[in-house]
C-alpha positions in Angstrom: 165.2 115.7 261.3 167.2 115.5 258.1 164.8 111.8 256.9 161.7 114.1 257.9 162.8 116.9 255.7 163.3 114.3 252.9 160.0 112.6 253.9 158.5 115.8 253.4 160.6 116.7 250.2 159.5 113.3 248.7 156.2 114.1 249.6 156.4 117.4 247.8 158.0 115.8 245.0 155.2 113.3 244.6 152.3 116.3 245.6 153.7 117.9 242.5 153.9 115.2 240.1 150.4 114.1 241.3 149.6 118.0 240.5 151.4 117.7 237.1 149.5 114.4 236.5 146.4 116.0 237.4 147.0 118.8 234.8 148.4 116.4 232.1 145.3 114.7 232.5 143.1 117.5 232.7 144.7 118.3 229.6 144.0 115.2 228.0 140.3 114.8 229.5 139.4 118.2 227.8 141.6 117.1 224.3 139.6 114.1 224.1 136.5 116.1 225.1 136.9 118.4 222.4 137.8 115.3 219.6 134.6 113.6 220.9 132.9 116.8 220.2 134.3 117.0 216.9 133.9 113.4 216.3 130.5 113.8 217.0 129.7 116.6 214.9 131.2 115.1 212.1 129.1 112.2 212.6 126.2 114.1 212.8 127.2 115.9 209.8 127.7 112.5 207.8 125.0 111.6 209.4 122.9 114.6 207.8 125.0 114.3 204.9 123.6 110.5 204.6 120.3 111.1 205.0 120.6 113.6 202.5 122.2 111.2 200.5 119.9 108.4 200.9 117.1 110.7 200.2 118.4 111.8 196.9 119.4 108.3 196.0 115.7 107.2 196.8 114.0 110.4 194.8 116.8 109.2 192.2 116.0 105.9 191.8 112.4 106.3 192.1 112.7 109.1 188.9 114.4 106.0 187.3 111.9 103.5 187.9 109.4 105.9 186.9 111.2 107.1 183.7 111.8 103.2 182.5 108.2 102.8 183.4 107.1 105.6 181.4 109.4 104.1 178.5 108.2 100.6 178.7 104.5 102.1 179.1 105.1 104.2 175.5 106.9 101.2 174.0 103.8 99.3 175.1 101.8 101.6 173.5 103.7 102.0 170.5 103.5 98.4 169.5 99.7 98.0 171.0 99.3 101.0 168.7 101.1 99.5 165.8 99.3 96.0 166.2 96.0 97.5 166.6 96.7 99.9 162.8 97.9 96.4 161.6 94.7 94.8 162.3 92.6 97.7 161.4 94.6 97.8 158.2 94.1 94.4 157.3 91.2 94.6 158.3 89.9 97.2 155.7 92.1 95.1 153.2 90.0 91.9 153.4 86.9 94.2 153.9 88.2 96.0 149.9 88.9 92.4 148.9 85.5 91.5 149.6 83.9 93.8 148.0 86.1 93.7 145.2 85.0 89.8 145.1 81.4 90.5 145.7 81.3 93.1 143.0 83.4 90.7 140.9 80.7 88.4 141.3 77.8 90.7 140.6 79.5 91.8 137.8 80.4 88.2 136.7 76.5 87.5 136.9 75.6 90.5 134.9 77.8 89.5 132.3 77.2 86.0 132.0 73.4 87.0 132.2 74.2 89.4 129.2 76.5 86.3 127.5 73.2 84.0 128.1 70.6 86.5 126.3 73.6 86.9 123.4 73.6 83.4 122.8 70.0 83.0 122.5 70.0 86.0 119.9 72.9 84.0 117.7 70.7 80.9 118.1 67.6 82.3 116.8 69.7 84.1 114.1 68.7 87.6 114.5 71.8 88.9 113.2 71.3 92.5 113.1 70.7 92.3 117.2 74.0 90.3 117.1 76.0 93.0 115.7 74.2 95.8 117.0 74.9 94.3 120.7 78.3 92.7 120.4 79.9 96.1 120.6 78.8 96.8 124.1 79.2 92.9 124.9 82.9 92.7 123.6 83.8 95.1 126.7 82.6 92.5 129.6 84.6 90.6 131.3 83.7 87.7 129.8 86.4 84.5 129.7 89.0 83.8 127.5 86.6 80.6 125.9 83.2 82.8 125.6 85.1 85.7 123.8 86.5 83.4 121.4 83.4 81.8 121.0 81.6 85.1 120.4 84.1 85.9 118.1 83.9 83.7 115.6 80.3 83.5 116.2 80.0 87.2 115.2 82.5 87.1 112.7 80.4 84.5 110.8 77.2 86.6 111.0 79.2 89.2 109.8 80.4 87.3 106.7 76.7 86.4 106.0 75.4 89.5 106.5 78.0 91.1 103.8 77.7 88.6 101.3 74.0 89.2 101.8 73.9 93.2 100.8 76.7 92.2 98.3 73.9 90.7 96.3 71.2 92.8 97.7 73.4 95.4 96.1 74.2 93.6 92.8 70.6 93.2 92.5 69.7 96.8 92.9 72.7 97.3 90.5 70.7 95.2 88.0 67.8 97.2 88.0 69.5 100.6 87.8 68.4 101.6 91.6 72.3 102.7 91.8 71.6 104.8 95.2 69.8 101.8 96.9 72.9 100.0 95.3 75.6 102.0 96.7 73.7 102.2 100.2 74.1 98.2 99.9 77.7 98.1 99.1 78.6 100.3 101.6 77.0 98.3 104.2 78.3 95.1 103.7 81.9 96.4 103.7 81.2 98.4 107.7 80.0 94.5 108.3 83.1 93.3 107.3 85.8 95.0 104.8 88.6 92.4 104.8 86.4 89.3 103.2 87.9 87.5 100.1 84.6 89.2 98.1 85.6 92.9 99.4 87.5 93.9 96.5 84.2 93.1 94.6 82.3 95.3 96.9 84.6 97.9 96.3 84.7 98.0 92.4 80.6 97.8 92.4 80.2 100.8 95.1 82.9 102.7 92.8 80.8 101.8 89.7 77.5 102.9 91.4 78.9 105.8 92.6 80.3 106.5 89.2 76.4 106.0 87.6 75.4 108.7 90.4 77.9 111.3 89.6 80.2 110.8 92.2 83.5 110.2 90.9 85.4 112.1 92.8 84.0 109.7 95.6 84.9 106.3 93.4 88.3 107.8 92.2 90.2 107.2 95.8 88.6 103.7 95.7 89.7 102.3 92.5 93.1 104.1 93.1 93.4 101.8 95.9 92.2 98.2 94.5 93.8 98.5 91.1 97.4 99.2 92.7 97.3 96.4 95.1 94.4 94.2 96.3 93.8 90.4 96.3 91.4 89.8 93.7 93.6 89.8 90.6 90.6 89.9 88.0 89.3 93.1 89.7 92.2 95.2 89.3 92.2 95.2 86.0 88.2 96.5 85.6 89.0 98.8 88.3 92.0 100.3 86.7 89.5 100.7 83.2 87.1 102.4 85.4 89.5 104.9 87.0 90.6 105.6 83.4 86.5 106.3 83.0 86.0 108.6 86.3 89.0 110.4 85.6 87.3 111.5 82.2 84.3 112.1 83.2 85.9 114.8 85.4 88.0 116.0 82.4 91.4 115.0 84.4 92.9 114.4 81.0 96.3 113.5 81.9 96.1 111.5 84.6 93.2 109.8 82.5 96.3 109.2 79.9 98.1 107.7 82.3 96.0 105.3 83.8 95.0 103.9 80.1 98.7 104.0 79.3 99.3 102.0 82.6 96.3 99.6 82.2 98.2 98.6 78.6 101.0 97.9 80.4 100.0 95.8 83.4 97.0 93.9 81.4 98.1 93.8 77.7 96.2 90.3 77.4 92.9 91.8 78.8 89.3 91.8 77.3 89.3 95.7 77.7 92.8 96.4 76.0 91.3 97.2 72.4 88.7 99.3 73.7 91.7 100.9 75.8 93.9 101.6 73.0 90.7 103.0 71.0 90.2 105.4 73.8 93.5 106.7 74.7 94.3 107.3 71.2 91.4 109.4 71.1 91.9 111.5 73.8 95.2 112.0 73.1 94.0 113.3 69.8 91.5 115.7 71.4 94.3 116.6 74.5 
């Protein structure tokens, strides 16, 4: 009786630990339930949360591609656009320079067209042609050599034509046409005014205008080429007919001086007699 009761005892024993197990593992079935639940809903949350993740990455990165894209694609632009205004820039330059070289040329064929007909006026001596067109000639672009050339070629013709109403103008002189005279003086010094004969000119258009009762006009003149000029033997004949002019016009005193001046500076002259003669008359009259 006493091993049944602990038969039965050990069996309760064990009934109840079984029952404890049971519970414990109950327990434990519906702990790990619940973490496999939570487990699970986090995954699905990092799940979502990846997807989400992935998706914004991918929206991200295609932004990216399409902002470097749209970067290269302006930089592309930008120097297509820069080459293309370089070409069309240089283009336009060698499209001026062209026509700066084509108009060079015309301009170049004008001239040496105009050079051509200049020479055959110097050639067949019509002088008066020659000055009259070497003024709008001189302003070409002609070369270095041809404007030289022309130079001395006009020069020349100048010379001649000077000398040549120098003595159309003497011989008017000669005759007592004094206007015709003058009007010949005063033309061959506008064809040239710095030739060795222009003092000479001078002193005959202050002469002529003296005869025509213009003093006033020939006084300035004489002034000038009896105080300096490079003909020596005219100063002295211009500085006697200042003296004269200034008479005429009843400057006494300044007529005084120049006759008083011409003693001094030409004592040894033909005129000095006469000089003295006059001076010490009008210093007797004034």
């Amino acid at each position: 009786m006493d091993r049944f009761d602990d038969e039965l005892r050990e069996i309760k024993r064990e009934i109840i630990e079984s029952r404890g197990l049971v519970i414990k593992t109950n327990n434990l079935t519906n702990a790990l339930s619940a973490d496999l639940k939570s487990i699970a809903k986090r995954q699905q949350v990092y799940e979502r949360r990846l997807v989400w993740n992935s998706a914004t990455a991918y929206v991200v990165f295609v932004i990216v591609v399409f902002v470097a894209l749209k970067f290269a694609w302006d930089a592309r632009l930008d120097a297509v656009r820069a080459e293309t205004q370089q070409t069309t820039q240089a283009y336009e330059r060698i499209s001026r320079e062209l026509r700066e070289v084509q108009k060079r040329d015309e301009e170049r064929a004008k001239t040496e067209a105009r050079a051509a007909a200049f020479y055959e006026l110097l050639r067949q001596g019509r002088h008066a042609d020659v000055i009259e067109q070497w003024e709008t000639l001189k302003k070409e672009p002609l070369t270095k050599a041809e404007l030289l050339f022309f130079t001395d070629a006009v020069e020349r013709v100048r010379s001649e034509l000077a000398i040549a109403s120098y003595h159309q103008g003497l011989e008017h002189a000669r005759v007592g046409r004094y206007h015709d005279a003058a009007q010949s003086f005063e033309e061959s010094l506008r064809f040239k005014d710095d030739a060795t004969h222009s003092p000479a000119v001078r002193y005959q258009l202050a002469d002529a205008y003296r005869r025509l009762g213009r003093q006033r006009e020939a006084i300035p003149i004489l002034m000038q080429i009896s105080e300096s000029s490079p003909d020596k033997e005219v100063m002295d004949d211009a500085t006697y007919l200042l003296a004269q002019c200034l008479l005429d016009i009843q400057a006494w005193s300044d007529a005084k001086n120049t006759l008083r001046s011409f003693l001094r500076r030409f004592p040894d002259s033909p005129l000095a007699s006469s000089v003295r003669l006059q001076l010490a008359e009008v210093n007797q009259r004034h």
